[in-house]
PyMOL CGO cylinders between C-alpha atoms (Angstrom):
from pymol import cmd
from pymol.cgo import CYLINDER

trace = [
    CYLINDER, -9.49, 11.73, -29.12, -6.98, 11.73, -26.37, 0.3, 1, 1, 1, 1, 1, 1,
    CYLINDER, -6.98, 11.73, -26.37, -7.03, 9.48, -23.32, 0.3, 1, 1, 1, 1, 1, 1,
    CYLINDER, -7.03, 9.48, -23.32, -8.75, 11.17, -20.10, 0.3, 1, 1, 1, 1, 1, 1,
    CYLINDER, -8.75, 11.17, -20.10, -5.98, 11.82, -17.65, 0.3, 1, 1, 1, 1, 1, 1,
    CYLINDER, -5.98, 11.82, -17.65, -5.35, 8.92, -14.85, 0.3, 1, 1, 1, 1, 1, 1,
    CYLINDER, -5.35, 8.92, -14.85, -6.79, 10.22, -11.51, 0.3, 1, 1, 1, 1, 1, 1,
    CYLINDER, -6.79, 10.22, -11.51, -4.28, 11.12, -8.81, 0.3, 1, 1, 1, 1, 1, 1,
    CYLINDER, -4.28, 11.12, -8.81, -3.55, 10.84, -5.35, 0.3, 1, 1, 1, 1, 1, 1,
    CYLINDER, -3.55, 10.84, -5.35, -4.96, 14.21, -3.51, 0.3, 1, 1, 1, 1, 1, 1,
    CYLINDER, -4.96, 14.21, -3.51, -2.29, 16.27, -2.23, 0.3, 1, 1, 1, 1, 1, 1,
    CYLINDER, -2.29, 16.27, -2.23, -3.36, 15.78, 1.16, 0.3, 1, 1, 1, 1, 1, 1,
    CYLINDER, -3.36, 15.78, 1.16, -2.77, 12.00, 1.16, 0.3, 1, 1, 1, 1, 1, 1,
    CYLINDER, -2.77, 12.00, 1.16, 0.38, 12.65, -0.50, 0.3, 1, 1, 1, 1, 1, 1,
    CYLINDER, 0.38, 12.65, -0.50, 1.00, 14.72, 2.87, 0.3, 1, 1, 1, 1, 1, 1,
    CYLINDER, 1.00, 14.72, 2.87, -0.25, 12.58, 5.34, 0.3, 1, 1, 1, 1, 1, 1,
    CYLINDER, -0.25, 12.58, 5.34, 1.93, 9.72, 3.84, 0.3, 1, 1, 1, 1, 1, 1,
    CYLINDER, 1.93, 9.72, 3.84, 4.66, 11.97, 3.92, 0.3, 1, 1, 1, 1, 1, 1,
    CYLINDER, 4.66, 11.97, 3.92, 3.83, 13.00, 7.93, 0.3, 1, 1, 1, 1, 1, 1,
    CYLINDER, 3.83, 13.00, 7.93, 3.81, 9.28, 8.57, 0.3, 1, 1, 1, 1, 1, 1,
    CYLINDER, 3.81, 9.28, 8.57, 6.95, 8.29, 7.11, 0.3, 1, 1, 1, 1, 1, 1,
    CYLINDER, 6.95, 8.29, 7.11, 8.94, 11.34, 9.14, 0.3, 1, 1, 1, 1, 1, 1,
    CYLINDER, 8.94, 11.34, 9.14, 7.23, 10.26, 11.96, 0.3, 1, 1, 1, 1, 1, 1,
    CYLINDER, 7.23, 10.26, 11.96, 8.09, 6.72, 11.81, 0.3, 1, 1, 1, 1, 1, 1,
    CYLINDER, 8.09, 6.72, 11.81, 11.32, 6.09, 9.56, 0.3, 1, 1, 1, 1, 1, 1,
    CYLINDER, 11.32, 6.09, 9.56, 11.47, 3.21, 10.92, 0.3, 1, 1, 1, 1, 1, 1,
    CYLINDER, 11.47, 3.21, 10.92, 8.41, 1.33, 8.50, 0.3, 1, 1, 1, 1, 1, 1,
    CYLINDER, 8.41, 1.33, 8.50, 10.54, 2.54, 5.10, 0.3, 1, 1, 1, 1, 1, 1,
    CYLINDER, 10.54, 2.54, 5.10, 13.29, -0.41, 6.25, 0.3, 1, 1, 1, 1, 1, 1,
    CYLINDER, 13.29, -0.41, 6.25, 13.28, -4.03, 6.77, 0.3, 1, 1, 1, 1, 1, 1,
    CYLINDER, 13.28, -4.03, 6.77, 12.48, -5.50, 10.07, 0.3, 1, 1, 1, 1, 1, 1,
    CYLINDER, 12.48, -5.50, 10.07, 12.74, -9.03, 11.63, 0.3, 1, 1, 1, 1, 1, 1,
    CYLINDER, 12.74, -9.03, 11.63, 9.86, -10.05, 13.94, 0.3, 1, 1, 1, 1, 1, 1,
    CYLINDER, 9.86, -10.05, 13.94, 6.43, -11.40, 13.74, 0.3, 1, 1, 1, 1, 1, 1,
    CYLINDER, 6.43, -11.40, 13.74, 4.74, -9.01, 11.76, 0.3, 1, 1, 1, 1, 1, 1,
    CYLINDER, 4.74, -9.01, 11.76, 6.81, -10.19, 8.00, 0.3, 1, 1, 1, 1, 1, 1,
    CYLINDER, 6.81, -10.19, 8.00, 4.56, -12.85, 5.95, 0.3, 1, 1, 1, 1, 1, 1,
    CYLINDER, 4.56, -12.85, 5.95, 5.89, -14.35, 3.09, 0.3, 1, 1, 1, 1, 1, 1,
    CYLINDER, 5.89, -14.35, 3.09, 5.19, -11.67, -0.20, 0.3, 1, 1, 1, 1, 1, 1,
    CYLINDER, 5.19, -11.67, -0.20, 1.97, -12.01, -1.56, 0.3, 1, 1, 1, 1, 1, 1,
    CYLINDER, 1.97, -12.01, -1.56, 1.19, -11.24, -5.14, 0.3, 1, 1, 1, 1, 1, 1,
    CYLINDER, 1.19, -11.24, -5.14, -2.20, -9.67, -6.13, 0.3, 1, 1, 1, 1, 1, 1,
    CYLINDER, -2.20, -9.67, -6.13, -2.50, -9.17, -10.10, 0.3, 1, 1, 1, 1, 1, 1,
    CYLINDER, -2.50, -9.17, -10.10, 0.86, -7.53, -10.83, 0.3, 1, 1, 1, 1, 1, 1,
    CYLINDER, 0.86, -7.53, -10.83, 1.42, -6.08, -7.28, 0.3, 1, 1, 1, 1, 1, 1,
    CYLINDER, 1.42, -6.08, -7.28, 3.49, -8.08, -4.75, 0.3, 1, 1, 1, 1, 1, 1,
    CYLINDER, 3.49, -8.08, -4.75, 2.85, -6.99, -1.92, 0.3, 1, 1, 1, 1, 1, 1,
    CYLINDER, 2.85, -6.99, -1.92, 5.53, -7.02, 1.40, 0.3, 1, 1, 1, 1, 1, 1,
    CYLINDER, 5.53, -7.02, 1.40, 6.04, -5.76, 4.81, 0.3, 1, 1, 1, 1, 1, 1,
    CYLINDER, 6.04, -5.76, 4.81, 5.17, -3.14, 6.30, 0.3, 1, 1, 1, 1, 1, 1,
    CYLINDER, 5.17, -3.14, 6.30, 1.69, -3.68, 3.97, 0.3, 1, 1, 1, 1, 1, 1,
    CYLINDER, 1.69, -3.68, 3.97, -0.97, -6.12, 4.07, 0.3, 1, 1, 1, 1, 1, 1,
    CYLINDER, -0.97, -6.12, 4.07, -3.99, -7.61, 2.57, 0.3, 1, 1, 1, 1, 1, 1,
    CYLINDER, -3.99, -7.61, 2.57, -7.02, -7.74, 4.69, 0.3, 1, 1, 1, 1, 1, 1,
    CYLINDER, -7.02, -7.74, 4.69, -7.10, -11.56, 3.92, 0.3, 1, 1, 1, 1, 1, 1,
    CYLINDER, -7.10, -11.56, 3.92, -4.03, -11.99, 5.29, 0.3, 1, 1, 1, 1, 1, 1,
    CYLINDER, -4.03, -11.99, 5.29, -3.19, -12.82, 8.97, 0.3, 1, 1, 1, 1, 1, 1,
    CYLINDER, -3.19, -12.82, 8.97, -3.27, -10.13, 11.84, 0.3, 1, 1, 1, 1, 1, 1,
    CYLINDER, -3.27, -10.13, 11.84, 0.41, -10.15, 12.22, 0.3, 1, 1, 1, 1, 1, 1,
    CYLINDER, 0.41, -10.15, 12.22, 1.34, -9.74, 9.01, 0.3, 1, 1, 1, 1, 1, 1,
    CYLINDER, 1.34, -9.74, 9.01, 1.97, -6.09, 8.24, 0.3, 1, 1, 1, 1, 1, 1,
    CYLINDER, 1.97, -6.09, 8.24, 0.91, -3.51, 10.23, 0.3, 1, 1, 1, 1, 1, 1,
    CYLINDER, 0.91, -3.51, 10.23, -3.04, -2.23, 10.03, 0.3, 1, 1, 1, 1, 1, 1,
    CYLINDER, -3.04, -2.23, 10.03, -2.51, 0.96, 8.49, 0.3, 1, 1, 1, 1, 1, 1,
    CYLINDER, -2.51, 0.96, 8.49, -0.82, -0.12, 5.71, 0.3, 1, 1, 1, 1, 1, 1,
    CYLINDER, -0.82, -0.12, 5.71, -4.00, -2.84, 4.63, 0.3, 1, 1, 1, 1, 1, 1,
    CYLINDER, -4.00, -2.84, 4.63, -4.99, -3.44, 1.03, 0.3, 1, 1, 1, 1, 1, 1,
    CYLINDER, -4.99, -3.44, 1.03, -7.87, -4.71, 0.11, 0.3, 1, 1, 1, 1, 1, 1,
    CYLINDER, -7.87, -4.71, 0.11, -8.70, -6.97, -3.14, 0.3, 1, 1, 1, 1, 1, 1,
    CYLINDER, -8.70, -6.97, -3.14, -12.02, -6.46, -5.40, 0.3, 1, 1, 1, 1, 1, 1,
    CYLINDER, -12.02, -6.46, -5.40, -13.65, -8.85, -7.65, 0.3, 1, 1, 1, 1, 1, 1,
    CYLINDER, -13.65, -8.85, -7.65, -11.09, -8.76, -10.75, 0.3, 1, 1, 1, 1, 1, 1,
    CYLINDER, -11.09, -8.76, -10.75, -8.06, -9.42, -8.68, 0.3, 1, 1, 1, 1, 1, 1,
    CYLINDER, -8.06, -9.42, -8.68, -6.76, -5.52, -8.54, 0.3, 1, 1, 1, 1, 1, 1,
    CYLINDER, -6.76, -5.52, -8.54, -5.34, -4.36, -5.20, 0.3, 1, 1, 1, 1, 1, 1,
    CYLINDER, -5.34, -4.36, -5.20, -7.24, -1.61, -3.62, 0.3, 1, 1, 1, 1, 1, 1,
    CYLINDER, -7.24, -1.61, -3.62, -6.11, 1.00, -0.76, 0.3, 1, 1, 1, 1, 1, 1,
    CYLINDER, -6.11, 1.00, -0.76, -9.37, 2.43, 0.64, 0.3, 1, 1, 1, 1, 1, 1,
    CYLINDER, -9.37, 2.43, 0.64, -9.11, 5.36, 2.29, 0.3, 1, 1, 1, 1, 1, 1,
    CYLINDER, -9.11, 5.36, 2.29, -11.25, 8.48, 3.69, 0.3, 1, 1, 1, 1, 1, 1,
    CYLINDER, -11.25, 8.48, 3.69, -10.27, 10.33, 0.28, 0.3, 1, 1, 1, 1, 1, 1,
    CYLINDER, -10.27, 10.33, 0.28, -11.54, 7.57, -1.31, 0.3, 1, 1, 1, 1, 1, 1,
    CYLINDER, -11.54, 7.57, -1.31, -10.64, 3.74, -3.40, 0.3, 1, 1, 1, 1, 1, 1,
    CYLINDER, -10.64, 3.74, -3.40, -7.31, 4.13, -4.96, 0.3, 1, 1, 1, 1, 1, 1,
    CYLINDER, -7.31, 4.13, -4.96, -6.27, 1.13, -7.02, 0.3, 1, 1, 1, 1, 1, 1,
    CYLINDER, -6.27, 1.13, -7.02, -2.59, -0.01, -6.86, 0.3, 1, 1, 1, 1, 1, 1,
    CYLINDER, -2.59, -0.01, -6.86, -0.37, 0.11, -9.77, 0.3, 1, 1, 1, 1, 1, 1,
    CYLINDER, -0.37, 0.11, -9.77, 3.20, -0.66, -8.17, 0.3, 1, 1, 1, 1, 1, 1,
    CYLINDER, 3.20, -0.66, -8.17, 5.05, -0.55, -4.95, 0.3, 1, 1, 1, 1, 1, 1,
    CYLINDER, 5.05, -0.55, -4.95, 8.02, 0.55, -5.26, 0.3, 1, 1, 1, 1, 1, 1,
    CYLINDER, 8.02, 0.55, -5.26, 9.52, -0.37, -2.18, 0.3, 1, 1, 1, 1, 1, 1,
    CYLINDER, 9.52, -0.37, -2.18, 13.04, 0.96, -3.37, 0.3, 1, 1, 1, 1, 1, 1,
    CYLINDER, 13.04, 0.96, -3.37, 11.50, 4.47, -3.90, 0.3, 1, 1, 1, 1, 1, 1,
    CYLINDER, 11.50, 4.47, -3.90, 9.27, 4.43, -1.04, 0.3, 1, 1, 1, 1, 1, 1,
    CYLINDER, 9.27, 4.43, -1.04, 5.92, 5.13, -3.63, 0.3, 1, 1, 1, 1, 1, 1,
    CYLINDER, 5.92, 5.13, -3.63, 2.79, 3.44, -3.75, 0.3, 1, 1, 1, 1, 1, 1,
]
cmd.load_cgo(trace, "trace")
């Protein structure tokens, strides 16, 4: 029997990340300052500037880019469209 297919990210999410990233170019490069924290690692996601964990300090990261852990270690982005779980960041590529 074959494998369901893998849910993806609605095509409006895809847009609004897409609206975000025109609108401020400046989060897709690195930056010195008080919002970088060390990399934190989160199953098989390491996770860097410009995102976050929500255990993580305030400064680190900026809000709108917060993950959030569940109870077996995955990294979750949690969102109005609903609980995505985090595969990779690519932050060469820009994808999530």
């Amino acid at each position: 029997m074959p494998k369901p297919p893998k849910p993806k990210l609605p095509m409006h999410a895809l847009v609004a990340a897409i609206v975000v990233l025109l609108k401020f170019p400046q989060l897709c490069f690195a930056r010195t300052g008080s919002k970088h924290c060390s990399p934190t690692v989160r199953g098989n996601v390491t996770i860097n500037y410009p995102f976050r964990l929500t255990t993580q300090p305030p400064h680190c990261g900026d809000p709108p880019f917060e993950f959030h852990c569940d109870g077996s270690n995955r990294t979750v982005l949690v969102s109005n469209y609903g609980r995505f779980y985090v595969q990779n960041i690519s932050y060469e590529r820009n994808t999530v």
